[in-house]
Structure formats: C-alpha cells, structure tokens
N, C-alpha and C positions, 0 to 999 in steps of 0.2 A: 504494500500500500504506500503512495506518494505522500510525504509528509507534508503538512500545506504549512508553508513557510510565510504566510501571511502576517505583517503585525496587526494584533487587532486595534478595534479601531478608535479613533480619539474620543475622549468624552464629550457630548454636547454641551456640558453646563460646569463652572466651577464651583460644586459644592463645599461649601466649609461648615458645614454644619457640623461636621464630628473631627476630633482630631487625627484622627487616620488619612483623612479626606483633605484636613488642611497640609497635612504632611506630604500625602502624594502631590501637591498642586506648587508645594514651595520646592520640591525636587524638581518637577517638572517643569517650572521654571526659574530656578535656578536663584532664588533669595528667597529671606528668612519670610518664616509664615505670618508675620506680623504686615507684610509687604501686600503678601497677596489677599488678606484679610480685608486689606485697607483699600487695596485696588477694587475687589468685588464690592464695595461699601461705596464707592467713587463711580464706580461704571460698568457696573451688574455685573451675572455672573455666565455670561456671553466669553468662551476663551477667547477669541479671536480680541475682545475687544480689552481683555482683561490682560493679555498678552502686549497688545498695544500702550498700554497703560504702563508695564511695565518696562518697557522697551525690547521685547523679546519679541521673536519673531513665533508666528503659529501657522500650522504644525509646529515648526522649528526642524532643526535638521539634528540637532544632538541627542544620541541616544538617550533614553532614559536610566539610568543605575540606579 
C-alpha cells in the first residue's frame, strides 16, 4: 500500500481557547503565546490575517517542530 505522504491540512481558525491550542499557534508561528493571544484579540482568529499581524507569512514555508 502507497503511503500518502500528504501534510495534513492547515487549520481554518486560530483557536486559543485552551492552552495546548495556544501552544501549537505560538510554535506555528514562531513567538511567545502572549503575541499570538494579542494578535487574535486585534484581528480575529482568521490565520491568514492573524499571521499578517504578526509579520509571518501563511501557510509559511517553515516546517513545523
């Protein structure tokens, strides 16, 4: 069987509602979660727009770790 090498796929909304959720979003781009907290509080929770807020590009091209 062909292994599907897809990544899956970006989330539509940045939830910070739990701390897990705010964790994966400050890895995912790449400052402290107090940043991205403040971003979604500024300019909802739209990544593209929340990504622009922060100066970070979306998708982005950097893996995620």
């Amino acid at each position: 069987m062909a292994e599907d090498s897809a990544a899956p796929p970006e989330p539509r909304i940045v939830n910070v509602a739990e701390p897990w959720e705010r964790a994966y979003w400050a890895r995912r781009f790449m400052v402290p979660v107090e940043k991205v907290q403040a971003a979604v509080e500024a300019v909802g929770d739209d990544p593209a727009r929340v990504a622009a807020h922060l100066g970070r590009d979306w998708p982005g091209h950097e893996p995620i770790v």
